[in-house]
C-alpha positions as CSV (number, residue, x, y, z in Angstrom):
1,X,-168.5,-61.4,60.3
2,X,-171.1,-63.1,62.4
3,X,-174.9,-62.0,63.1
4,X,-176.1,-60.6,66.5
5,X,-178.3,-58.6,67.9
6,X,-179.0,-55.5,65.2
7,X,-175.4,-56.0,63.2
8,X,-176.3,-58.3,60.2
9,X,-173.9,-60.9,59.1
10,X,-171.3,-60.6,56.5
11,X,-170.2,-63.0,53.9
12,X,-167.6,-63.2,51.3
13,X,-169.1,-63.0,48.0
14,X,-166.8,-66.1,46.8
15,X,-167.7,-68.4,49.6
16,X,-171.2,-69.0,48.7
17,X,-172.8,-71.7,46.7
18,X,-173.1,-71.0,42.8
19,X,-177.3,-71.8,43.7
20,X,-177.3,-68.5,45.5
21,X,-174.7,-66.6,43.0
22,X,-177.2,-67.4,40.1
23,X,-179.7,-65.6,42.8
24,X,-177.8,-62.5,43.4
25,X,-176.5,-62.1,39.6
26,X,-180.3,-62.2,38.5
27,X,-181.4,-59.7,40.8
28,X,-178.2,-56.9,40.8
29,X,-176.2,-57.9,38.4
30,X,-172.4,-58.8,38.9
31,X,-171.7,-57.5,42.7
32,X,-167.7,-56.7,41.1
33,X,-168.8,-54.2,38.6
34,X,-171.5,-52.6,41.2
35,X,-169.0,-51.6,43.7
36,X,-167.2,-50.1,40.7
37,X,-169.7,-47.6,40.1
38,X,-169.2,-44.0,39.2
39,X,-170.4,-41.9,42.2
40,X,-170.2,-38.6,40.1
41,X,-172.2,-40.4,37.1
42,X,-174.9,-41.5,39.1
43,X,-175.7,-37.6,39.5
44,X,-175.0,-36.4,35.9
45,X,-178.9,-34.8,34.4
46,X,-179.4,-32.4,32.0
47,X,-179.3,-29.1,32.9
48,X,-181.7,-27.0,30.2
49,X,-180.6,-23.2,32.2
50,X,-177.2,-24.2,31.2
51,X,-177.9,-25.0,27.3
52,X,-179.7,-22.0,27.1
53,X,-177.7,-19.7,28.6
54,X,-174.9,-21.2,25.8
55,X,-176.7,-21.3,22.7
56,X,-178.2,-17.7,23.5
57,X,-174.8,-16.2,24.6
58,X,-173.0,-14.4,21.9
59,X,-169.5,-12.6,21.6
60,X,-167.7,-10.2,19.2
61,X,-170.2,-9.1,16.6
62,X,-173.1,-11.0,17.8
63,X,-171.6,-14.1,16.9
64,X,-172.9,-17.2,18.5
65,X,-170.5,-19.9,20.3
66,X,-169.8,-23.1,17.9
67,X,-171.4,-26.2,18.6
68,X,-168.0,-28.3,19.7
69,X,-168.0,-25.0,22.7
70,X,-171.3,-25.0,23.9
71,X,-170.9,-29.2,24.0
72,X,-167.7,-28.7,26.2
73,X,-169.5,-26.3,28.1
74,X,-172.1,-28.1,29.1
75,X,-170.8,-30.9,30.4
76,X,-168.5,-28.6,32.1
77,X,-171.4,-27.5,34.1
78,X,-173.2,-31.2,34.2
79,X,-170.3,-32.4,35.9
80,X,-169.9,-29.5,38.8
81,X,-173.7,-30.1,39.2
82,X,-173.1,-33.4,39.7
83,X,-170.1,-33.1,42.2
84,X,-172.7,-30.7,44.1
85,X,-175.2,-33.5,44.2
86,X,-172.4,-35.6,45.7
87,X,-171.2,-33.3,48.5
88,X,-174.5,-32.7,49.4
89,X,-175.3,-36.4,49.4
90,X,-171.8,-37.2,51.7
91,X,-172.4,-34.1,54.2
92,X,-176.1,-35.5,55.0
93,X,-174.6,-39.0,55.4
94,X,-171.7,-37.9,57.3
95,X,-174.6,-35.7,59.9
96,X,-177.1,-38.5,60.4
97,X,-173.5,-40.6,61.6
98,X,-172.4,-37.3,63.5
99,X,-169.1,-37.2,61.5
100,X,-167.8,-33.5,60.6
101,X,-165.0,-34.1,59.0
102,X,-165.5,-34.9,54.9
103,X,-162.0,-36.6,55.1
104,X,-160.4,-37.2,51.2
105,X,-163.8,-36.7,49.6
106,X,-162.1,-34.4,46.7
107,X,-159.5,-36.8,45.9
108,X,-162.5,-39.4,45.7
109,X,-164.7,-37.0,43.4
110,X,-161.4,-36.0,41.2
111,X,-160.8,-39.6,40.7
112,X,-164.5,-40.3,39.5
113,X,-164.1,-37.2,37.2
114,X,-161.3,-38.4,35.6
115,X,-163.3,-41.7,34.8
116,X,-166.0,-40.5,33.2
117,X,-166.6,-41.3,29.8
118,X,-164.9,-38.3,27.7
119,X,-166.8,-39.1,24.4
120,X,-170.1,-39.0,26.8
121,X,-169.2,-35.7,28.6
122,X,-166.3,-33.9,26.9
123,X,-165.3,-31.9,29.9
124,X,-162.1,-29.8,30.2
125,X,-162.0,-30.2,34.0
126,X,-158.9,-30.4,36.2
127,X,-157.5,-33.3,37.3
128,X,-155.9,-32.4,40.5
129,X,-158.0,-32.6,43.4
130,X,-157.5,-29.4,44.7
131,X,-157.9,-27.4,41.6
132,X,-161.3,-29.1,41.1
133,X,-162.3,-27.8,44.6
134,X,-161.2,-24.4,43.6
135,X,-163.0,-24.8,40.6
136,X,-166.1,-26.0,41.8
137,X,-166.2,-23.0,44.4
138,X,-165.7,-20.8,41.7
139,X,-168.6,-22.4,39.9
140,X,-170.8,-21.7,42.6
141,X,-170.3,-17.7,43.0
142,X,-170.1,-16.8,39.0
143,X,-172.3,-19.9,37.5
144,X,-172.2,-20.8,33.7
145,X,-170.1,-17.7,32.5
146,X,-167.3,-18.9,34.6
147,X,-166.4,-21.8,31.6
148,X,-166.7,-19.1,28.5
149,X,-162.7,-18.0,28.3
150,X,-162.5,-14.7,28.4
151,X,-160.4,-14.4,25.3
152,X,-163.0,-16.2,23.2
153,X,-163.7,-14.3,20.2
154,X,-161.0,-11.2,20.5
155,X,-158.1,-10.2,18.3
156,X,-155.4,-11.0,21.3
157,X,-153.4,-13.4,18.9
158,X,-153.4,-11.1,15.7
159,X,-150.1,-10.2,15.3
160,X,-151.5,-6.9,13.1
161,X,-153.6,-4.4,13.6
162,X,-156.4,-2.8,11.9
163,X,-154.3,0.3,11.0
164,X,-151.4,-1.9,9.8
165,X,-153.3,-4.1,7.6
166,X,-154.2,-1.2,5.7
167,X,-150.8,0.6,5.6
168,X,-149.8,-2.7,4.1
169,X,-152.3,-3.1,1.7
170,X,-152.3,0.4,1.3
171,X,-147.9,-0.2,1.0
172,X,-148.7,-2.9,-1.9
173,X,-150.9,-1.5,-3.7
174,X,-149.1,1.1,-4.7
175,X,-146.2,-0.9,-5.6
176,X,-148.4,-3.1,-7.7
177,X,-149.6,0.3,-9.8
178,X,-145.8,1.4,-10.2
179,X,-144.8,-2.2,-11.5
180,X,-147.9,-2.2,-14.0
181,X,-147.8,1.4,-15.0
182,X,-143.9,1.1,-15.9
């Protein structure tokens, strides 16, 4: 595009002499892999209120969470702090230009989700756009107990009870004194 008055001129990267390439590569790098950029990793900081809150929170009989749990965990909630950072971000831009309307910004956000480096930030996030948003709202009413399942820790999946395991034991045991005593 050609320069006038206030618009600045564009030119294709490819067009220009390998002089001013050399130029450009020294000072930012290769232009390719900076439009590439994660927009949600550029936001991602720790957040210590969140690693508290996990190592302190305990279940059952005062039982702490296991380290692989408070890891997911975390980055669960580094992530939604980041896509928080990144809506705010887009609705001031989109107010100074005197847009309203945030257009596909969750499929945008989903997509840089999914990219992020999963050793990095093990997350257990959605990867559908709209069940991100729902999640993310959900984050912002309940806050860091919103990722603890709320079967962690119970007896849902024993298939016996307290009572039975002792009929049982009870059952065999006395079974095992008739075979001995015999």
């Amino acid at each position: 595009r050609r320069a006038c008055r206030n618009r600045p001129a564009l030119v294709a990267y490819e067009s220009l002499p390998e002089r001013f390439k050399s130029v450009i590569e020294e000072k930012i790098g290769n232009p390719y892999k900076k439009v590439e950029e994660n927009e949600v990793l550029k936001y991602m900081k720790e957040v210590p209120a969140a690693l508290k809150f996990y190592r302190e929170y305990r279940y059952g009989e005062d039982k702490p969470l296991p380290s692989e749990t408070i890891r997911e965990y975390y980055a669960d909630v580094q992530v939604m702090t980041a896509i928080g950072e990144v809506l705010a971000t887009r609705k001031a831009n989109r107010a100074k230009l005197g847009r309203k309307n945030m257009g596909d910004v969750w499929k945008k956000i989903t997509e840089a989700v999914s990219k992020l480096p999963r050793n990095r930030y093990p997350h257990k996030l959605p990867e559908n756009d709209r069940r991100l948003k729902e999640r993310f709202q959900d984050y912002q009413r309940e806050g860091f107990g919103l990722f603890i399942h709320k079967g962690f820790g119970n007896s849902n999946t024993e298939k016996l009870n307290d009572q039975v395991k002792l009929w049982i034991l009870a059952r065999w045991a006395n079974n095992i004194d008739r075979i001995t005593t015999e």
